[in-house]
LUMZA-339466 format. One record per atom (N, C-alpha, C): residue number from 0; z, y, x; chain; residue in three letters. Coordinates in Angstrom, 3 decimals, always signed. Layout:
! residues N
  pos         w         v         u  unit  code
  NUM         Z         Y         X     A   ALA
...
! end
This chain:
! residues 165
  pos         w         v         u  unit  code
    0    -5.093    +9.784    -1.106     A   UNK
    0    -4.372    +9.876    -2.347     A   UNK
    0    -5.348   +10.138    -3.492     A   UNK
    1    -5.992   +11.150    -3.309     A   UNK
    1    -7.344   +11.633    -4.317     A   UNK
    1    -8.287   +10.092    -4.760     A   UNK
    2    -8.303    +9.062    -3.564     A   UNK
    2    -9.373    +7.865    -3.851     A   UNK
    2    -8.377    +7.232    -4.710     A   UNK
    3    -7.725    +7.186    -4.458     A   UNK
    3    -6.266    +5.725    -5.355     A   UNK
    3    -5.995    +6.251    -6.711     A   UNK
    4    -5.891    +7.968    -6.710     A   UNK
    4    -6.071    +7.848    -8.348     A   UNK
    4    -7.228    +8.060    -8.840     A   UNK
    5    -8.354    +8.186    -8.578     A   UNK
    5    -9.498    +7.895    -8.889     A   UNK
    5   -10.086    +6.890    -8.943     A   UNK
    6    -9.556    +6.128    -8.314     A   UNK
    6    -9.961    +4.347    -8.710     A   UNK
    6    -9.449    +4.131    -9.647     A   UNK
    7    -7.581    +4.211    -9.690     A   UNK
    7    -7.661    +4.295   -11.341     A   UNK
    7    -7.908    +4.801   -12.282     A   UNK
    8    -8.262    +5.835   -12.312     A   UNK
    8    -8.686    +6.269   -13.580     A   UNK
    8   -10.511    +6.316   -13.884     A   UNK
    9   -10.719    +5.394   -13.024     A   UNK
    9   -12.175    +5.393   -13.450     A   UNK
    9   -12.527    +3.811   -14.389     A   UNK
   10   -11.456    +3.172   -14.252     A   UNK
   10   -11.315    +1.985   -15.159     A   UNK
   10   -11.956    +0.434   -14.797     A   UNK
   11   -12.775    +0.656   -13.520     A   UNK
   11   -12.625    -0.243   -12.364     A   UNK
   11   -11.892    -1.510   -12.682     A   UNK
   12   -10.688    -1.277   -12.365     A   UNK
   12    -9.794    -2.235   -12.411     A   UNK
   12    -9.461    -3.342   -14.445     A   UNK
   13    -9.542    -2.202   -15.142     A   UNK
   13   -10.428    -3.036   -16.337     A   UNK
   13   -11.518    -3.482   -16.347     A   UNK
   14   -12.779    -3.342   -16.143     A   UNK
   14   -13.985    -3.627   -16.209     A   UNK
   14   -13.713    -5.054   -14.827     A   UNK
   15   -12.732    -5.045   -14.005     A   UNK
   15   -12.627    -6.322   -13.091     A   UNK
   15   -10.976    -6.532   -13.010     A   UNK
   16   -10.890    -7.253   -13.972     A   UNK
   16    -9.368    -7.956   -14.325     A   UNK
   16    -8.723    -8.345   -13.138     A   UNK
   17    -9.153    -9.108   -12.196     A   UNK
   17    -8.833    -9.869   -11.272     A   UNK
   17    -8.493    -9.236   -10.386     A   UNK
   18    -9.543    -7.943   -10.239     A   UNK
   18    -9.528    -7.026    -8.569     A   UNK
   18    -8.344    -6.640    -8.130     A   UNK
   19    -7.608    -6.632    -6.990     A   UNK
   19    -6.708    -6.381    -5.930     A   UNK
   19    -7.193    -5.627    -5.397     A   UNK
   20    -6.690    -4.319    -4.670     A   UNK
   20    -7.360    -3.830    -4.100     A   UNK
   20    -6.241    -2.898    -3.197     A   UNK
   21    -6.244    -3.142    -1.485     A   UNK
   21    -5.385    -2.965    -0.727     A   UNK
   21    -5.522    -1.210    -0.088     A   UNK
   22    -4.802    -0.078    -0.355     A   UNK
   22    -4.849    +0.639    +0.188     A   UNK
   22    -3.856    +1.723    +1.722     A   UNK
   23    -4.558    +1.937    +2.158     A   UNK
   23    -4.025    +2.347    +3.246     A   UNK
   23    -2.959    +3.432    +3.185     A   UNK
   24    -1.725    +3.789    +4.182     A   UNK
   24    -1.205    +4.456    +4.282     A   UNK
   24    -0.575    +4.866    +2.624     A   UNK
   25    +0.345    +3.570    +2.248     A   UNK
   25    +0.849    +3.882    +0.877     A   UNK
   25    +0.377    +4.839    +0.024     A   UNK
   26    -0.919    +4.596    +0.281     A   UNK
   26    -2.470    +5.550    -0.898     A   UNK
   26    -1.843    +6.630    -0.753     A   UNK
   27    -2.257    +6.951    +0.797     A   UNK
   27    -2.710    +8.449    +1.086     A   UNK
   27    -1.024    +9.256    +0.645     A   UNK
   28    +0.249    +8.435    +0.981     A   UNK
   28    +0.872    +9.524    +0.440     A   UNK
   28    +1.606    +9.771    -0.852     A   UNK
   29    +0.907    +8.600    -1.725     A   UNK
   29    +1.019    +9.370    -3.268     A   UNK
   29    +2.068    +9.430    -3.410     A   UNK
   30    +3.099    +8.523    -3.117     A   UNK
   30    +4.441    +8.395    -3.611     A   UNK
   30    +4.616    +9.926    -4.394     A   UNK
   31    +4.866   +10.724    -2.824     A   UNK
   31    +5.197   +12.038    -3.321     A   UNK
   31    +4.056   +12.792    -3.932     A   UNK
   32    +3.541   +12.437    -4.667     A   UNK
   32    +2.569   +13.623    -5.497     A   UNK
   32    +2.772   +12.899    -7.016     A   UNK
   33    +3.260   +11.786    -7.169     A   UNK
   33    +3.357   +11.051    -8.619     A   UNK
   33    +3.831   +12.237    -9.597     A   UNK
   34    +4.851   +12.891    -9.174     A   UNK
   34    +5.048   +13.503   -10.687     A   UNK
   34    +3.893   +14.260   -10.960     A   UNK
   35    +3.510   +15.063    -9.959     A   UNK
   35    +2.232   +15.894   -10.912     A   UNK
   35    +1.248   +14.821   -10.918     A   UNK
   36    +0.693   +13.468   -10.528     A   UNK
   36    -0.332   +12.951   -10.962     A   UNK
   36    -0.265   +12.867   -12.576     A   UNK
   37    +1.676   +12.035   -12.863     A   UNK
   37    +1.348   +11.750   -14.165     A   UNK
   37    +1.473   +12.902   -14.909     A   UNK
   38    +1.633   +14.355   -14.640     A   UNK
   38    +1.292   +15.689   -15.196     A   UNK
   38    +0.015   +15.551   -15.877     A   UNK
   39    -0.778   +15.212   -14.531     A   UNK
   39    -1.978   +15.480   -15.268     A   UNK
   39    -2.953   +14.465   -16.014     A   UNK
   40    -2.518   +13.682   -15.971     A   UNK
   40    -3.156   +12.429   -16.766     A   UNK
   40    -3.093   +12.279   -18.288     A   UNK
   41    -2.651   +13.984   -18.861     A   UNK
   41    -2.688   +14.387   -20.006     A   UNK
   41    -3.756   +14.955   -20.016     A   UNK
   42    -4.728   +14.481   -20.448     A   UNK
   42    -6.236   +15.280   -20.117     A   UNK
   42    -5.926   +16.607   -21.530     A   UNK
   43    -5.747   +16.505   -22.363     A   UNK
   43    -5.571   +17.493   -23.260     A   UNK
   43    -4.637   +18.606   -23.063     A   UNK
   44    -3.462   +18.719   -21.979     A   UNK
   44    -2.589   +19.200   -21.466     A   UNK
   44    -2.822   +20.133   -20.341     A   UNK
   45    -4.065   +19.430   -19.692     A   UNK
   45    -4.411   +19.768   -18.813     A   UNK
   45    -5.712   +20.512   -18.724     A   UNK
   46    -6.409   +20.258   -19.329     A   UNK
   46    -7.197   +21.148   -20.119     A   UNK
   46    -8.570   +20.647   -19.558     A   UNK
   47    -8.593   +19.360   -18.679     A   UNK
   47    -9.988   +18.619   -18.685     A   UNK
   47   -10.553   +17.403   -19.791     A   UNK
   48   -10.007   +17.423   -20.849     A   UNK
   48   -10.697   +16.324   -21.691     A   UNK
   48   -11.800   +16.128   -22.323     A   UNK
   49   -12.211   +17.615   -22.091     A   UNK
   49   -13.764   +18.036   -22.500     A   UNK
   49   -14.658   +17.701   -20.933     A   UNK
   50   -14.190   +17.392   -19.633     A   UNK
   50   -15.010   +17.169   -19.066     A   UNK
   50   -15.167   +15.634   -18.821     A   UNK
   51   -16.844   +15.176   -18.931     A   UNK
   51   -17.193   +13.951   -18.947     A   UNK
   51   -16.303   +13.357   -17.740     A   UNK
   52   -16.362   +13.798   -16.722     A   UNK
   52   -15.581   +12.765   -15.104     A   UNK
   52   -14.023   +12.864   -15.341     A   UNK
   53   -13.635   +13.571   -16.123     A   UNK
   53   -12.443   +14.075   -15.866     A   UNK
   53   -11.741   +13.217   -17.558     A   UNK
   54   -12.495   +12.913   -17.723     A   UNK
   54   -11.821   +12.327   -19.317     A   UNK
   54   -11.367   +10.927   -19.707     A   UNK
   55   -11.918   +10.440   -18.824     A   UNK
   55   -12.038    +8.972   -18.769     A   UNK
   55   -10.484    +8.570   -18.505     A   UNK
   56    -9.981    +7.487   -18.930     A   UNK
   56    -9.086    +7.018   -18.835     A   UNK
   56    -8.946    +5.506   -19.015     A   UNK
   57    -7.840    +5.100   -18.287     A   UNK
   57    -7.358    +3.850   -17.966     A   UNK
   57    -6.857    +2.950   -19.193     A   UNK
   58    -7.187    +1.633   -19.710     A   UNK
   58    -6.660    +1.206   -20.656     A   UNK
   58    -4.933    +0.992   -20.550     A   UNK
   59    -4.250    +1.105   -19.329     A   UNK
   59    -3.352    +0.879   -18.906     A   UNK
   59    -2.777    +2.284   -18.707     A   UNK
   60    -1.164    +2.329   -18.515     A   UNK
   60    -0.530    +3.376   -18.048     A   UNK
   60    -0.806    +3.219   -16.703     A   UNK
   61    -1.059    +4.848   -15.909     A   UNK
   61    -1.241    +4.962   -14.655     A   UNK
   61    -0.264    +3.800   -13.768     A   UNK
   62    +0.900    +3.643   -14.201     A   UNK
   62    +1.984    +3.112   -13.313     A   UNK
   62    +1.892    +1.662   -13.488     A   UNK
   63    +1.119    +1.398   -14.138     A   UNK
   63    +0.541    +0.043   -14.154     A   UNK
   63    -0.072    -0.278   -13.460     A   UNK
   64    -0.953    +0.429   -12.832     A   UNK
   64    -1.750    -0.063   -11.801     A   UNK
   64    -1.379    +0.438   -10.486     A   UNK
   65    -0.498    +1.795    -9.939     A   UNK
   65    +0.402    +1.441    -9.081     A   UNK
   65    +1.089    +0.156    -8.908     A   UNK
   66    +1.990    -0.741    -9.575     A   UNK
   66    +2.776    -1.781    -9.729     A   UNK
   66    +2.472    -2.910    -9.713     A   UNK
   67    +0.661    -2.801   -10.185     A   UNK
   67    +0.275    -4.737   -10.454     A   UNK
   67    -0.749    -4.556    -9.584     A   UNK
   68    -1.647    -3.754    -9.400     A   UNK
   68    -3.000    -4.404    -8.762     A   UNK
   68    -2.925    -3.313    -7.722     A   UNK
   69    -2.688    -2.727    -7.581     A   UNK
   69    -2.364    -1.881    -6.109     A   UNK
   69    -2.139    -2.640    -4.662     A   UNK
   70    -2.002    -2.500    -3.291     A   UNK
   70    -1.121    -3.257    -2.674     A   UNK
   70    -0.887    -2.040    -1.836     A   UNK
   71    -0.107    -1.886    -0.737     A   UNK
   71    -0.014    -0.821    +0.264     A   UNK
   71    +0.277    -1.124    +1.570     A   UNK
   72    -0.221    -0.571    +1.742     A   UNK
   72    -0.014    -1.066    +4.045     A   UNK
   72    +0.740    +0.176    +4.084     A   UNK
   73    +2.149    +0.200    +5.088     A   UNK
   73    +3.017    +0.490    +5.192     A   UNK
   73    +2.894    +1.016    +6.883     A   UNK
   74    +2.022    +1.035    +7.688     A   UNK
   74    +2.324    +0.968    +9.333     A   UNK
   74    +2.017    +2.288    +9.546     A   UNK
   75    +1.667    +2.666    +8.786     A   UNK
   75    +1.021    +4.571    +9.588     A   UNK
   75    +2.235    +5.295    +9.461     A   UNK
   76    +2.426    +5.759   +10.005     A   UNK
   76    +3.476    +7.597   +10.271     A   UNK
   76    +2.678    +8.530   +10.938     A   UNK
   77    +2.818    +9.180   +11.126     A   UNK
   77    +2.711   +10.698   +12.250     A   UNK
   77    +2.829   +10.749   +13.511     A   UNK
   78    +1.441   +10.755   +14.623     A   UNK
   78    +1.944   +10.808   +15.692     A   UNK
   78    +2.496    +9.619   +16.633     A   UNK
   79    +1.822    +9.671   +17.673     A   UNK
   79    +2.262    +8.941   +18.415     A   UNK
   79    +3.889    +8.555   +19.044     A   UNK
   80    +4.635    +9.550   +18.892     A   UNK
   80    +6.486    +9.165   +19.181     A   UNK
   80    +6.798    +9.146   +17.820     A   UNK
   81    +8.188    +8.988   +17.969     A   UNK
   81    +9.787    +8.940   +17.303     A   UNK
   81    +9.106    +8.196   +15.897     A   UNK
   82    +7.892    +6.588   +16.224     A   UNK
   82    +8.265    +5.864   +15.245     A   UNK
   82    +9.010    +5.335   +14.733     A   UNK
   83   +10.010    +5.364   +14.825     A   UNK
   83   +11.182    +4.655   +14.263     A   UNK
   83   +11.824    +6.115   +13.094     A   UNK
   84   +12.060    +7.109   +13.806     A   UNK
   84   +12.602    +7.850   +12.714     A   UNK
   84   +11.263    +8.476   +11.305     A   UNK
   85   +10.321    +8.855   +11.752     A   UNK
   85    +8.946    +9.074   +11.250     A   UNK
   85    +8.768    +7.778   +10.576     A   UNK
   86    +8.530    +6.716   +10.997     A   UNK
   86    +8.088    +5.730   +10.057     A   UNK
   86    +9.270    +5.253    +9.121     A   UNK
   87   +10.637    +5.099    +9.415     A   UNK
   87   +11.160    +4.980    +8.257     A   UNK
   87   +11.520    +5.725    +7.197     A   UNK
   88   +11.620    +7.065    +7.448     A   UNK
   88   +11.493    +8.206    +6.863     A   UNK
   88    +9.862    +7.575    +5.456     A   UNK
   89    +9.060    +7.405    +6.118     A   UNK
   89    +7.699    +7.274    +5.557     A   UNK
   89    +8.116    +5.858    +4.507     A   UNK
   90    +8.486    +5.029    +5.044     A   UNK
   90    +8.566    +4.000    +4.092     A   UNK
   90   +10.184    +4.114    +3.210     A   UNK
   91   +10.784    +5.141    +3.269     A   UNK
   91   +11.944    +5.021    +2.494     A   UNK
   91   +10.979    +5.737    +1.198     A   UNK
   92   +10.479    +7.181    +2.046     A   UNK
   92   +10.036    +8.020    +0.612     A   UNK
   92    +8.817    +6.824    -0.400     A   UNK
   93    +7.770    +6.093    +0.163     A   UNK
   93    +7.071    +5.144    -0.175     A   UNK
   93    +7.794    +4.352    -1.582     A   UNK
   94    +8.836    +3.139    -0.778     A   UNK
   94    +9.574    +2.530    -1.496     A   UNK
   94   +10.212    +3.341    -2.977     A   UNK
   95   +10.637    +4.386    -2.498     A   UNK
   95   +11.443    +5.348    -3.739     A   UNK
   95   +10.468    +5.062    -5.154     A   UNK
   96    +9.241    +4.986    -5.120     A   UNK
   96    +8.001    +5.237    -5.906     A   UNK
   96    +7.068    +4.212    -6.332     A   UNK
   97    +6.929    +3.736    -5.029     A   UNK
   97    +6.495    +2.787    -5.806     A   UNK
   97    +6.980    +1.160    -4.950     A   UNK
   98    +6.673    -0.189    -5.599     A   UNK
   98    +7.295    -1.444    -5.813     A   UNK
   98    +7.019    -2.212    -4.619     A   UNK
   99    +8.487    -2.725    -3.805     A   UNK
   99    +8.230    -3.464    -2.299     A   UNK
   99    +7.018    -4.404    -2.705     A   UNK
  100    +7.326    -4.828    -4.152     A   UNK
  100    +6.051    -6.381    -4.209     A   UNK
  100    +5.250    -6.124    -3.985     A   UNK
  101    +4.746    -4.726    -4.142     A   UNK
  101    +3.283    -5.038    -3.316     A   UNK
  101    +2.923    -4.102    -2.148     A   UNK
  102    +3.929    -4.462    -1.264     A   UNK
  102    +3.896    -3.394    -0.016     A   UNK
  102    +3.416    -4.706    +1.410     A   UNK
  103    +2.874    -4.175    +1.877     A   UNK
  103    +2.047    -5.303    +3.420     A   UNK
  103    +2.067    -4.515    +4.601     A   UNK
  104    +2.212    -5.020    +5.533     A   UNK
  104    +2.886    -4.285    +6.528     A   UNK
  104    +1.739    -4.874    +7.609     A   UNK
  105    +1.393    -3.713    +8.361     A   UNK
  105    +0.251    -4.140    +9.699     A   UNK
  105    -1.089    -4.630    +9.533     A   UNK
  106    -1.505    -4.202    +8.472     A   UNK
  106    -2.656    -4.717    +7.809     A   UNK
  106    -3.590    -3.205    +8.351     A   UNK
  107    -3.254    -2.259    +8.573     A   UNK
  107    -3.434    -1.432    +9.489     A   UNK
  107    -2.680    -0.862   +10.720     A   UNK
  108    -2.690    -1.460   +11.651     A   UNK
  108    -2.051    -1.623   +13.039     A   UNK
  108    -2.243    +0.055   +13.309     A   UNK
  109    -0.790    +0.482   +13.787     A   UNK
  109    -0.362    +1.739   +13.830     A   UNK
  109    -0.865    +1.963   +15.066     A   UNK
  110    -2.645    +2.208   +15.089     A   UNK
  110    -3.130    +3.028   +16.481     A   UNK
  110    -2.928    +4.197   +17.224     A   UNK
  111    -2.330    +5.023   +16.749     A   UNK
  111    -1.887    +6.279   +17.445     A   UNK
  111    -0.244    +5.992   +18.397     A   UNK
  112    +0.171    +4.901   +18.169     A   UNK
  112    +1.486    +4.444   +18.907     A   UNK
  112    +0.628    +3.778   +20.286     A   UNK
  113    +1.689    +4.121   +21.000     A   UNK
  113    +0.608    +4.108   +22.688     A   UNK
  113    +1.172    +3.418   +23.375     A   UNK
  114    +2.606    +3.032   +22.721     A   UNK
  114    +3.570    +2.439   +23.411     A   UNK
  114    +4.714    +1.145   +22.526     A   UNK
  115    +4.286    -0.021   +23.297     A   UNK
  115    +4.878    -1.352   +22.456     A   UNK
  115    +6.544    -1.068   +22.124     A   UNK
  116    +7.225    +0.134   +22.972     A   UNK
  116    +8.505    +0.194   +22.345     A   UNK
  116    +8.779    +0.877   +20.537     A   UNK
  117    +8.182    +1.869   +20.966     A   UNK
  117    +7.591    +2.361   +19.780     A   UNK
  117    +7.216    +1.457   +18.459     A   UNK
  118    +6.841    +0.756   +18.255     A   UNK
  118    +6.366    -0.325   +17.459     A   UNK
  118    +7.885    -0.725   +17.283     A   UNK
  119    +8.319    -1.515   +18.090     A   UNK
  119    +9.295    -2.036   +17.899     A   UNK
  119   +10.312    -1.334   +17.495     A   UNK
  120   +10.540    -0.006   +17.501     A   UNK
  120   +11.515    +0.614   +17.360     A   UNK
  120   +11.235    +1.183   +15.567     A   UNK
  121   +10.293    +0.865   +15.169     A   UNK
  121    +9.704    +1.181   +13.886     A   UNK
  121    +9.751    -0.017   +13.341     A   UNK
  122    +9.909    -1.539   +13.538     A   UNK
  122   +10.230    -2.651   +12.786     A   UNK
  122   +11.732    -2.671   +12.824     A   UNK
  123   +12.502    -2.428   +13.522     A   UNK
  123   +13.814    -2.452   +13.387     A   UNK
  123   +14.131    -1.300   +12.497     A   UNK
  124   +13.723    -0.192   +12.499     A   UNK
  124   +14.204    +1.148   +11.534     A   UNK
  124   +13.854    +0.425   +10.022     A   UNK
  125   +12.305    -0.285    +9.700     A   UNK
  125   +12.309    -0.738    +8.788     A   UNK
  125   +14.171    -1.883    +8.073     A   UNK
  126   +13.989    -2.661    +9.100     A   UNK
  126   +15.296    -3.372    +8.482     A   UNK
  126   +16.435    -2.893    +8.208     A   UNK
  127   +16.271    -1.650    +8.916     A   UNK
  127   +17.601    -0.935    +8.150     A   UNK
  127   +17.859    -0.428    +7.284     A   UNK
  128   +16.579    -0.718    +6.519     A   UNK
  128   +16.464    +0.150    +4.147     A   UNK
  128   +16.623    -1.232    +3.915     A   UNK
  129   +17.014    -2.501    +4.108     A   UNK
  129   +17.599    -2.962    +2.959     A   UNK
  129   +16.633    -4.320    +3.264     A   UNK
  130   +17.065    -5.214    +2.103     A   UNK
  130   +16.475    -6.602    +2.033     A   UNK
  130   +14.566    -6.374    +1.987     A   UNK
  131   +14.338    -5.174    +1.023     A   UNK
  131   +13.089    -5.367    +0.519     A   UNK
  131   +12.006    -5.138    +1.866     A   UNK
  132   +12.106    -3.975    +2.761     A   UNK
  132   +11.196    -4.001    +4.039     A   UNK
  132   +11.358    -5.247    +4.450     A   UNK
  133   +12.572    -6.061    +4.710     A   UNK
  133   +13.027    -6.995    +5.629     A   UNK
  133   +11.939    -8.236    +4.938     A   UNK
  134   +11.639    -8.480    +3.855     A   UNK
  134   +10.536    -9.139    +3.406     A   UNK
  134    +9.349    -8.615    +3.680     A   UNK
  135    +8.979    -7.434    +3.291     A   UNK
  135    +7.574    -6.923    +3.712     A   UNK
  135    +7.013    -7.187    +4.557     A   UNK
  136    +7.885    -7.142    +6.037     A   UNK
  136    +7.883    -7.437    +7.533     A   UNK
  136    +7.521    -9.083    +7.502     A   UNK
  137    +8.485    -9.771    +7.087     A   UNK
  137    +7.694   -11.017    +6.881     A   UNK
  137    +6.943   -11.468    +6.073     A   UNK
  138    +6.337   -10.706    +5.748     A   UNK
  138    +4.745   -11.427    +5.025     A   UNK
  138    +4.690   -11.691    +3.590     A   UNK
  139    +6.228   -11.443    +2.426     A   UNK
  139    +6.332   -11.437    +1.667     A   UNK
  139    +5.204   -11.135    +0.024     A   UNK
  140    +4.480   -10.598    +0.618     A   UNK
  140    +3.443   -10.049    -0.271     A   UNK
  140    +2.017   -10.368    -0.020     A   UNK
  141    +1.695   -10.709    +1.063     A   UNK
  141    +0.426   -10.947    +2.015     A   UNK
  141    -0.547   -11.795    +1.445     A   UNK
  142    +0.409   -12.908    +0.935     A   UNK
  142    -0.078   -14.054    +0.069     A   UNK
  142    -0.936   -13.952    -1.283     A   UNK
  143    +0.104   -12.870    -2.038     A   UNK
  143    -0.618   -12.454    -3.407     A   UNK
  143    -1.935   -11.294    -2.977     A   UNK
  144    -2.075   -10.906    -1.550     A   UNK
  144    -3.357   -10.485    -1.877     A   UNK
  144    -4.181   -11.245    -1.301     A   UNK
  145    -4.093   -12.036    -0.305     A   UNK
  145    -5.080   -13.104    +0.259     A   UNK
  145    -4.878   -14.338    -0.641     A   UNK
  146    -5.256   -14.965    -1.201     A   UNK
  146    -4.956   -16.222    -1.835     A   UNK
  146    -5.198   -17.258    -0.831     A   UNK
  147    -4.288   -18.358    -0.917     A   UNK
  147    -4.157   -19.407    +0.308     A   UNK
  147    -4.245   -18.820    +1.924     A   UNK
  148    -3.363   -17.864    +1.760     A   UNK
  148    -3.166   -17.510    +3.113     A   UNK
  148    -2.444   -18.363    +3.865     A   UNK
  149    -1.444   -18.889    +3.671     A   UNK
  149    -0.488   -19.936    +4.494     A   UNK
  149    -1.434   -21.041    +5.139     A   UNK
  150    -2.323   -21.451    +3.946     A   UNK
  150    -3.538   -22.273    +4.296     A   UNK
  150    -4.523   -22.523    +5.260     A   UNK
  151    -5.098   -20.688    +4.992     A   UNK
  151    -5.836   -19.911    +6.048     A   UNK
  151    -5.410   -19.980    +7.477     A   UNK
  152    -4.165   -19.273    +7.394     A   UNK
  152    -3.917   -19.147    +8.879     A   UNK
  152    -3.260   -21.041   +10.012     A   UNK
  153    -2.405   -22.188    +8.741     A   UNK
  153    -2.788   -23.519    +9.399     A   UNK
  153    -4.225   -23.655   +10.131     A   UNK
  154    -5.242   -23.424    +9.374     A   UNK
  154    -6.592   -24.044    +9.252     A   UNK
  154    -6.838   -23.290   +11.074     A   UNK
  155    -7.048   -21.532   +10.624     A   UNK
  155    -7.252   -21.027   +12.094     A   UNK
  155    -6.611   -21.038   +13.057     A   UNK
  156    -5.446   -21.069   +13.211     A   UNK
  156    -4.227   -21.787   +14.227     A   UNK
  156    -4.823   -23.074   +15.058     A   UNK
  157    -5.144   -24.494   +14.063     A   UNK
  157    -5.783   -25.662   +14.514     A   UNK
  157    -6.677   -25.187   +15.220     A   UNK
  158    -7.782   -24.434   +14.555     A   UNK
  158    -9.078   -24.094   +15.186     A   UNK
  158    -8.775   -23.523   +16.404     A   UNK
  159    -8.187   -22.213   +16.764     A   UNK
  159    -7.441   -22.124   +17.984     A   UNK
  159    -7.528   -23.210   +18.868     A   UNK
  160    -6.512   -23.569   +18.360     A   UNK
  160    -5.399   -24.822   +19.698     A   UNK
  160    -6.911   -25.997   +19.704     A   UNK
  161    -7.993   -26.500   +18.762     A   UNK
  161    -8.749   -27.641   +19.581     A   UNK
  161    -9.797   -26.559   +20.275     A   UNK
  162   -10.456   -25.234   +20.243     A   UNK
  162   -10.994   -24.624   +21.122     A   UNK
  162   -10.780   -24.420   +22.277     A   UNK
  163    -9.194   -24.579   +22.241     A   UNK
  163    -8.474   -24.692   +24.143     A   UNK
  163    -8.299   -25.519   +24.469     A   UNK
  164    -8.681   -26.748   +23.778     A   UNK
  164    -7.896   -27.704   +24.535     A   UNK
  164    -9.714   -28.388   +25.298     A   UNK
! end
């Protein structure tokens, strides 16, 4: 959570217009820490605007760059059991905060699950918040951070299938 708002506010993402930049575990969490982030992003309020690291600011509102150039991988919860209640729990509070569009799902494969029911029992809990996971799950967003992904994966698919044959 500490790296994701420190990327933004170090201005990064101005100084590189273009950059995307995919973080793990719905950045550390933040969902739930947003209100005091944007607390403190009153540097004068807060009483760091006199310090050089601490002063710097984003040409953009913080929630701007949550919303546009952010992306979030969605697969981590807690613990190896009860993914299904733990992980949707995790992606309801997520969603509340910040935007399905740029949510990606399995882009970090939930290693502490030990068991393929488990998994599965955490893609179905997803479909039960609604249309927007039910896209996430399929790949809905994947695209805008890989460019020509549909492309990509034709191309390596072929490559596949003439290596076996």
């Amino acid at each position: 959570m500490v790296a994701t708002v420190r990327l933004i506010n170090s201005g990064l993402f101005d100084e590189l217009p273009s950059l995307k930049v995919q973080v793990l575990h719905f950045g550390g969490g933040i969902a739930r820490y947003l209100p005091r982030i944007r607390g403190l992003q009153d540097r004068e309020k807060s009483g760091t605007a006199q310090i050089p690291r601490h002063s710097r600011m984003p040409r953009e509102s913080f929630d701007h760059y949550l919303q546009h150039r952010l992306f979030y991988d969605c697969a981590g919860w807690s613990g190896p059991d009860h993914a299904a209640e733990r992980g949707a729990e995790w992606l309801r509070v997520g969603l509340a905060e910040l935007p399905s569009s740029q949510v990606v799902f399995a882009t970090d494969y939930p290693q502490a699950v030990r068991h393929d029911e488990e998994v599965v029992a955490y893609v179905k809990a997803m479909g039960t918040l609604g249309s927007g996971p039910l896209k996430v799950l399929d790949g809905a967003n994947a695209e805008k951070l890989i460019p020509n992904l549909e492309e990509r994966l034709k191309r390596s698919c072929a490559g596949t299938r003439s290596a076996q044959d």
